[in-house]
N, C-alpha and C positions, 0 to 999 in steps of 0.2 A: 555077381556075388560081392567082389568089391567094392561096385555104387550100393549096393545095400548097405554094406558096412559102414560106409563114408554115412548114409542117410542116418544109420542110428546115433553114429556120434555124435550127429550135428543136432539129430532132436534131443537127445539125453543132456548135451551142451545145452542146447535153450532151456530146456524142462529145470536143471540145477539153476540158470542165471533167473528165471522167473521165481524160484522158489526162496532161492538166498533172497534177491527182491521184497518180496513178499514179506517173507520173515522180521526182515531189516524193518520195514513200515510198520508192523506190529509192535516191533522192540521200541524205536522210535517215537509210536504214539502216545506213551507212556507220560503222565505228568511231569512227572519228574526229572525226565529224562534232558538234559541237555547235546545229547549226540548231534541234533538235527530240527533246524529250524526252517526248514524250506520242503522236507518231504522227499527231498531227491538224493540217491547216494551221491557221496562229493568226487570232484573232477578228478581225483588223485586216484580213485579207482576203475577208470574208463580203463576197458580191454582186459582188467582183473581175470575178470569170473569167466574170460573166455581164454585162459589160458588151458594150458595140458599139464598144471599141478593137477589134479584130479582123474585125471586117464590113466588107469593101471597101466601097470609095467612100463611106462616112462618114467623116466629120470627125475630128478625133482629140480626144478627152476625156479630160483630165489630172486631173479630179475626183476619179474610186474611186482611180487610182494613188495621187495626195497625199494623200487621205484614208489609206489603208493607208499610208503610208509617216512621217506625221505623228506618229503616237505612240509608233513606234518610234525617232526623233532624239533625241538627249539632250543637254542644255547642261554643258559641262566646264569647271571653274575649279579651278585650281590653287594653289596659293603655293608658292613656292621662297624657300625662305633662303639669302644667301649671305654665309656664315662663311668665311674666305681669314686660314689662315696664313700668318704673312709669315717672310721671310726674309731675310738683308743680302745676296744674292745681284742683279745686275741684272736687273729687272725681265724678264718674255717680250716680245719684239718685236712690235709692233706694226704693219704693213706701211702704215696710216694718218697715223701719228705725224707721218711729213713734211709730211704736207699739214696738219693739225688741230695741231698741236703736244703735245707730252708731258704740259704740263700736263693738257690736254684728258684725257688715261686716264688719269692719275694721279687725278685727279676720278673720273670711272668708276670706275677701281680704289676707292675710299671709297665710291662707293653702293650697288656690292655686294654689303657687309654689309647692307644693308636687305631688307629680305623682301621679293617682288616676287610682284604677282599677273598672275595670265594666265590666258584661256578659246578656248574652243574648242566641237567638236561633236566627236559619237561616234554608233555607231550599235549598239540592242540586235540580236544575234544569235542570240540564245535565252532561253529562257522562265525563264529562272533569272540570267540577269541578266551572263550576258558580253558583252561592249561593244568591238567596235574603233574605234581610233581612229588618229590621228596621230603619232606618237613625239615629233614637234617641239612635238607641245599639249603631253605630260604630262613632255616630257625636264626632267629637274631637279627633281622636285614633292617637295615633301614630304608636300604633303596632295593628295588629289584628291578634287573635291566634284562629284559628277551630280545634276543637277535632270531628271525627268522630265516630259513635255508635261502631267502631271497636277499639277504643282508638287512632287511629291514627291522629300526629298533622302537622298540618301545618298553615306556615304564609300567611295569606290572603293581596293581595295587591285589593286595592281599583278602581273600576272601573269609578263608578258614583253615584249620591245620586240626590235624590230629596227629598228638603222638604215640599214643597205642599204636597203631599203625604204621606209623612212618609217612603218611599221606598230607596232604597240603593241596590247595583250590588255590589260584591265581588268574586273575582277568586282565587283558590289555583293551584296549578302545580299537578294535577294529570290526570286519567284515569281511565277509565270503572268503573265510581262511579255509581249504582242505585241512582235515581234520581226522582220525585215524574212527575206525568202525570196533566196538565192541566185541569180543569175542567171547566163548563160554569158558570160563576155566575149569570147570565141574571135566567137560568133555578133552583136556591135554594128557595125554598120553607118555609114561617112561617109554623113551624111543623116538617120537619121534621129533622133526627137522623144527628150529625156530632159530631166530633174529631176534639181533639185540640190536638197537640203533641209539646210537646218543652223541656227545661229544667228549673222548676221552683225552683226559692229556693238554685239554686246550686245544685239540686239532678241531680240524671239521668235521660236519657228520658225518659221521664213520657206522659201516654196517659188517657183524661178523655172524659168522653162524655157528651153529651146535646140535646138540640135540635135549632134550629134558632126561636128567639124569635122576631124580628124582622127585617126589611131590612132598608137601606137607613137614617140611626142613623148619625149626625151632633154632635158632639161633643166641636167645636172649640178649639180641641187640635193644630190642624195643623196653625189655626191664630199667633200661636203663636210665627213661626218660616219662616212664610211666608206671603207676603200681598196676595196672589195668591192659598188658601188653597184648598186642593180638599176630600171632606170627604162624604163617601156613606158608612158608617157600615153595616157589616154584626153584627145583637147582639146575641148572643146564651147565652144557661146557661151552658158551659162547662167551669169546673173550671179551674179557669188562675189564676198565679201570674206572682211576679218582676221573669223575666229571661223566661216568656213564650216569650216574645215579639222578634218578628221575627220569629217564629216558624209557624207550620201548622195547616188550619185548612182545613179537607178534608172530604170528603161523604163517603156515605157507601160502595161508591167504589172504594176509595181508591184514587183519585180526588183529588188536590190541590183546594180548591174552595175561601182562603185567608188564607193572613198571617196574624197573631197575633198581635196585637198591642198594647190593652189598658181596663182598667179594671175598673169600675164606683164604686165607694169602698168609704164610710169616714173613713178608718182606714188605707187605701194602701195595704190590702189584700181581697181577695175574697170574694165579696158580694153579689155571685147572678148574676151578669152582664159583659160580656165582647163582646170586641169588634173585629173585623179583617176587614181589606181589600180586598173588594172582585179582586177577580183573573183575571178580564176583565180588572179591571184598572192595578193590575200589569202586564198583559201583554204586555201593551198599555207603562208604563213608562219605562221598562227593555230594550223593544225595540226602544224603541227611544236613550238611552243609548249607546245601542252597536252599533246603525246607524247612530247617529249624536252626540252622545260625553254629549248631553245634551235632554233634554225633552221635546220634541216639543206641544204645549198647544194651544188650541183651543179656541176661544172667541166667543160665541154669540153677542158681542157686545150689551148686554143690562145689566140694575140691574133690579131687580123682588122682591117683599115682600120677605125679611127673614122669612126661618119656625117657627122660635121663635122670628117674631114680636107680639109684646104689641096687647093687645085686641084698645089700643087707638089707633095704628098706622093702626090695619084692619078696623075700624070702620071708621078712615078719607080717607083709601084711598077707604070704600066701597067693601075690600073683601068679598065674598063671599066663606065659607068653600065649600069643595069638588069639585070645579070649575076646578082645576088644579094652575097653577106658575103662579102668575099673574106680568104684564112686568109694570114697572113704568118708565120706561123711556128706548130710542133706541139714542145709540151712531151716531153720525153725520158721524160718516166715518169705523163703525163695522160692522160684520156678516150679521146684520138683518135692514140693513138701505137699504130702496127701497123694502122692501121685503111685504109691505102693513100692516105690524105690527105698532100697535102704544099702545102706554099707555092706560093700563084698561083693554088691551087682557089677555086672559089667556093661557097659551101653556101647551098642552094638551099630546102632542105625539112628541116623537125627534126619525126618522126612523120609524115609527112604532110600537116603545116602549111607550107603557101606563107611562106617568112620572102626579104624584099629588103632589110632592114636589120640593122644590129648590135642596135637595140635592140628588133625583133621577133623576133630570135635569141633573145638574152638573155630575153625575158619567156618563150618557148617552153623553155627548159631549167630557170626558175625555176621550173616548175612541177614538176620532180623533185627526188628525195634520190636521195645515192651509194647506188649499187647498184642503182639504175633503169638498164635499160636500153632503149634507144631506137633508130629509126631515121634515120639521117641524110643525105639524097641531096646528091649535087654534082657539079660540072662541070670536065671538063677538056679546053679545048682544044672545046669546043662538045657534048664528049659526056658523056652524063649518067651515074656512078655512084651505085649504093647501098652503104650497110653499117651494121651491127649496133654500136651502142657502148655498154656497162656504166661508166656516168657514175663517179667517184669525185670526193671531195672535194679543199679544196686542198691536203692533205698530200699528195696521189696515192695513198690508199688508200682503202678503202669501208669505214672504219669510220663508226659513228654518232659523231658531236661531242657530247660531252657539255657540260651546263652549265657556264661558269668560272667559277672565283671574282675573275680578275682584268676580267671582263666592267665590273662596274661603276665601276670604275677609269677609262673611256673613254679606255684608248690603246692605243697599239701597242708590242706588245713584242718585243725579238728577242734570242735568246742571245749574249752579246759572244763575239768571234773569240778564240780562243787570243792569238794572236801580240799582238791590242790588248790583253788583258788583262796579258796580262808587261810590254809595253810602257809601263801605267797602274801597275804594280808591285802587281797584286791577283792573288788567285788566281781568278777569275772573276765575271763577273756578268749583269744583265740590260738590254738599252737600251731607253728609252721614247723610240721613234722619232717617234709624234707624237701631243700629246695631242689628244684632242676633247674632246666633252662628258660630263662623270663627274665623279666623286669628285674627283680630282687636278684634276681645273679648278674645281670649285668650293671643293677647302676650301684648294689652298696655291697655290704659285707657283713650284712646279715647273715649267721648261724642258725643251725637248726638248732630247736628248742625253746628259739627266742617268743616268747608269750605276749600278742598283742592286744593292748588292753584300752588304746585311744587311735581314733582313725581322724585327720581332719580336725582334731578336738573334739570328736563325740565317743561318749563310752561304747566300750565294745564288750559284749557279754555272750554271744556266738558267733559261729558262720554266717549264717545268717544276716544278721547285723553288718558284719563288718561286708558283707557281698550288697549289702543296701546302700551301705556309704560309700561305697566305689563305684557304684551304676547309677551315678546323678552326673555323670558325661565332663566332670573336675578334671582337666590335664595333670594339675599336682598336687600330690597326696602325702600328708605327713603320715607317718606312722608311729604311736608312740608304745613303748614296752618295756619289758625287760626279759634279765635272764635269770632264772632259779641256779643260786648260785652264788651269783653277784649281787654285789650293792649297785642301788642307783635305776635311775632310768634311761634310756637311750631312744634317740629319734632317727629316723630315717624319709628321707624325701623321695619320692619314687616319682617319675616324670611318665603320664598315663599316655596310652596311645588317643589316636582322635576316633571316638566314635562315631 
């Protein structure tokens, strides 16, 4: 009875390692896909799948996982220079200043120029040496240096970043790296057991564990650095600190299931709460990356109750808890116009996917580009609708977004209105609605509002335009403008990355 027993474990054992096998080459064969360039699972997973994580009523053993997942973590350190033209213009506002005083960032402002170093973690995704990571590790770098768990260094040159996301693509020059395997994040579970691996503290790679304490966590970290922010946490209790970020967080099988990102603390070290990206959406950004240069983003064309709206704001618009996303309003010419949706509905399901919040919505639509289309149930009045919707981007049409050249720039731009341009006495221009992190914040002192009206010496009359005069591959770039308000004109030199 006992060699029977023995017998069944051992084929149920084979039948699971041929079928993850299997699976894996499917996943793998994928265009797109940068996981695997040889067809074979990588060395770091040898003896995996033949563990007794999987055999009920045993114990759970985090050994082969960190083991497989240990040589794939890479230590990331950066420097960033920070060069800042000046100009006799008033300085950018400070929202802090009252409380700390001016001096205080007038100081900051001078240590700027100093080259400043930062580290992180990253994680190898293929055998040839692609690495995601954090946007927030490598945002600003001038150099990016990876050390592998082998000590081995090399300089990373930069692919792509998104900051909606937090994500970031980086490649070193090498070969037959172990590299961590894909997992489903749709399929993670509140309960159970995962690893965080990265390097905290400036130590070595360091592996802790937890469990997943919650899915689909909002944070508004990502508003911070994008008007377009995309946030679905995974939260677990495995301890993270500064330098986990960009790092792994994987299953008990050894599964990338998200990367590392961010840590809910009043002190800025570990308090119980951390966060990651689940791995469906970085699949989703990486590969738009290496296929289009840039991120291709999907719009329902609707807004919906925020999850952390005011009890006054559920009460006026008549939310009802556990209903599911409820839509307040449908864009005139997005996703879900014509589609019989209207304000008051609640959407229930995107694909088939059970979604009760905005930002389980939101991670379920991240995972398409305009021209996908999808299904999306919802309620009205307690009775349940379907329909078919062909996603477009946020211009409201389904072309593909190509790379910009004012991407690196890090701000927001919008075509000045007719009437303000006559008004300003120019024949047109473009507004830098708000900067974040780029170019214009690190080399001048450039404010928002500032209205540019000559790029290089050629007139600028929209976006457009002025994304045409920066994507002729120029290293340095005048900018000329002003500010409604002020007398005069001001210039700024911006020093272009190399295309």
């Amino acid at each position: 009875m006992k060699f029977n027993q023995v017998l069944t474990v051992v084929f149920i054992s084979g039948l699971t390692t041929a079928a993850v096998l299997f699976g894996y080459h499917k996943l793998t064969s994928k265009p797109a896909s940068v996981q695997n360039l040889s067809g074979q699972v990588p060395s770091n997973y040898v003896g995996l799948f033949d563990s007794n994580n999987s055999i009920p009523g045993q114990a759970v053993d985090f050994q082969d996982a960190a083991k497989s997942a240990l040589p794939t973590v890479v230590h990331i350190t950066t420097v960033i220079g920070k060069n800042q033209a000046s100009n006799n213009l008033p300085r950018r506002s400070n929202p802090f200043a009252d409380f700390f005083g001016e001096d205080l960032f007038r100081e900051f402002d001078n240590m700027r120029s100093v080259p400043q170093r930062a580290s992180g973690s990253g994680v190898v995704i293929s055998e040839d040496g692609y690495i995601v990571t954090n946007n927030h590790v490598i945002d600003e770098a001038d150099e990016i240096k990876v050390t592998l768990s082998n000590k081995k260094s090399y300089t990373a040159k930069l692919v792509g970043k998104d900051p909606s996301s937090d994500l970031a693509l980086i490649k070193i020059d090498a070969a037959g790296l172990p590299f961590l395997l894909y997992g489903n994040s749709d399929l993670v579970r509140v309960g159970q057991w995962v690893l965080a691996v990265g390097y905290p503290l400036n130590l070595e790679t360091t592996v802790t564990a937890g469990i997943v304490s919650a899915k689909a966590r909002s944070l508004g970290l990502n508003a911070r650095r994008s008007a377009t922010p995309i946030e679905s946490f995974i939260q677990t209790d495995a301890a993270v600190n500064q330098g986990n970020s960009g790092g792994a967080l994987i299953n008990t099988n050894g599964e990338l299931v998200g990367i590392v990102s961010a840590i809910a603390s009043p002190t800025g070290a570990y308090a119980g709460y951390s966060y990651a990206i689940p791995v469906n959406i970085v699949k989703k950004i990486i590969s738009d990356i290496l296929q289009y240069g840039t991120v291709q983003r999907a719009f329902l064309g609707i807004s919906f109750l925020r999850d952390d709206a005011s009890e006054a704001d559920k009460e006026k618009n008549g939310f009802k808890e556990g209903q599911g996303v409820m839509v307040l309003d449908v864009a005139r010419d997005g996703s879900m116009a014509n589609t019989g949706i209207v304000k008051g509905d609640y959407i229930t399901k995107v694909n088939g996917v059970k979604v009760n919040t905005g930002s389980e919505m939101v991670e379920q639509v991240a995972g398409f580009k305009p021209g996908d289309k999808i299904a999306v149930t919802y309620t009205r009045n307690g009775k349940e609708f379907n329909t078919n919707v062909t996603l477009k981007n946020r211009s409201g049409n389904y072309d593909v977004v190509k790379s910009e050249a004012l991407k690196p720039l890090g701000a927001e731009f919008e075509t000045l209105d007719k009437k303000k341009a006559a008004e300003y006495g120019i024949r047109g221009g473009v507004v830098v609605k708000r900067i974040g992190s780029g170019l214009i914040d690190n080399q001048t002192k450039m404010r928002d509002g500032f209205v540019i009206f000559k790029a290089n010496g050629q007139d600028i009359t929209t976006v457009d335009e002025l994304n045409a005069a920066l994507g002729g591959g120029q290293r340095r770039v005048m900018l000329e403008g002003m500010y409604p308000g002020y007398d005069g004109a001001y210039e700024y030199v911006i020093e272009m990355p190399a295309q």
